[in-house]
MIFIKE-415715 format. One record per residue (C-alpha): x, y, z; residue in one letter. Coordinates in nm, 2 decimals. Each point is the difference from the previous one (the first is absolute). Layout:
# MIFIKE-415715
       xx       yy       zz   pami
        X        Y        Z      A
...
END
This chain:
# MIFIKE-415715
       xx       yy       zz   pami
    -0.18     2.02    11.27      X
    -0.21    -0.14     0.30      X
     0.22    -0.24     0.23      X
    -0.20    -0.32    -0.09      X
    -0.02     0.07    -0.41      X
     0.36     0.10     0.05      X
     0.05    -0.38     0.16      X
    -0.20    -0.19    -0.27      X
     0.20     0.16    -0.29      X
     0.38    -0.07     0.16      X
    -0.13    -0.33     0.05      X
    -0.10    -0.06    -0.29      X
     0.28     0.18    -0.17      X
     0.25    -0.24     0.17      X
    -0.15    -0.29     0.03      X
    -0.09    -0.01    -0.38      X
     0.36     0.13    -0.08      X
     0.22    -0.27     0.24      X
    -0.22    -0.25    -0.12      X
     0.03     0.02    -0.37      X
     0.38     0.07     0.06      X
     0.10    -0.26     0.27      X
    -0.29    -0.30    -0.06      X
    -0.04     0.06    -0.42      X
     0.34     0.08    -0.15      X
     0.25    -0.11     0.32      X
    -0.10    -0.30     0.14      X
    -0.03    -0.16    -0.27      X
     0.32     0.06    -0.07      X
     0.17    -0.04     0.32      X
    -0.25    -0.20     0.22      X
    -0.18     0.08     0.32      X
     0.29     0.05     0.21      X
     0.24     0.21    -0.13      X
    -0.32     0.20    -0.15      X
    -0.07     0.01     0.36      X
     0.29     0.13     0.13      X
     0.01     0.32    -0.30      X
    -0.39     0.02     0.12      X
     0.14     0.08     0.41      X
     0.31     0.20    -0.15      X
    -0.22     0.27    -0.18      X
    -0.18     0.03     0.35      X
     0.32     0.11     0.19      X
    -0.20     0.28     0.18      X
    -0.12    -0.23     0.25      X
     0.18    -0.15     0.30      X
     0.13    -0.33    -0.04      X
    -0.25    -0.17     0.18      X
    -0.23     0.14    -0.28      X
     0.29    -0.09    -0.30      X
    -0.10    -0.35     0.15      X
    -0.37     0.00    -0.02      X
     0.04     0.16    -0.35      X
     0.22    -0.29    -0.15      X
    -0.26    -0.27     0.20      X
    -0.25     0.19    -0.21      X
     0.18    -0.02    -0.30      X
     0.02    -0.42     0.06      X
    -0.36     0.07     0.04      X
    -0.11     0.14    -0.32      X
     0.27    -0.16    -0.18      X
    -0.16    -0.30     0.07      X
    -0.40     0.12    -0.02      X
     0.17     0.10    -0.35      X
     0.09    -0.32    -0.10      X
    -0.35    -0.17     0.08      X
    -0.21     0.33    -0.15      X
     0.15     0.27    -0.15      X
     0.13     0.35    -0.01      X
    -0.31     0.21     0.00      X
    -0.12    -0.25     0.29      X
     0.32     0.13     0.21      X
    -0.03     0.35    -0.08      X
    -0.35    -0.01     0.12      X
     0.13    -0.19     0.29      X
     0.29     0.24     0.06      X
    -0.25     0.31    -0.04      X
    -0.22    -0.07     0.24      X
     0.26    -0.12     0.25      X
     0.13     0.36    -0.04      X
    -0.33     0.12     0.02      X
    -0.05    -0.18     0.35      X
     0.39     0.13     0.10      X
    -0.14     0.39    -0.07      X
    -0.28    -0.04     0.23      X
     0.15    -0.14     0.30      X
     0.10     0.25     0.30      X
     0.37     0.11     0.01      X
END
């Protein structure tokens, strides 16, 4: 698979996956924090500066959630992936 197809299928893999999970069935359930927090935990691969980021943009799509919806925030979250594939290492 070409690098860049290879990119826009993770991304939207994941970001339509974590988004049904954490924003559809979780936080309604637990609320935007705590549905935060699992959000970062499942992203443990990354340094804790990036744990950080990850639960800030948990907050943040838990709370684009609230005002829109779910398939708003995985369209969010894939093209946020999307732009994190592309930049340089």
């Amino acid at each position: 698979v070409p690098p860049l197809l290879g990119a826009v299928l993770v991304s939207l893999a994941a970001g339509v996956g974590e988004e049904l999970v954490f924003r559809g069935a979780l936080q309604p359930r637990l609320g935007i924090v705590l549905t935060s927090l699992l959000f970062a935990a499942v992203h443990v691969q990354y340094q804790v500066p990036g744990i950080v980021m990850i639960f800030l943009m948990g907050v943040g799509l838990g709370l684009l959630k609230q005002r829109t919806s779910t398939t708003f925030t995985a369209c969010v979250h894939v093209f946020y992936d999307i732009g994190a594939f592309l930049l340089p290492d």
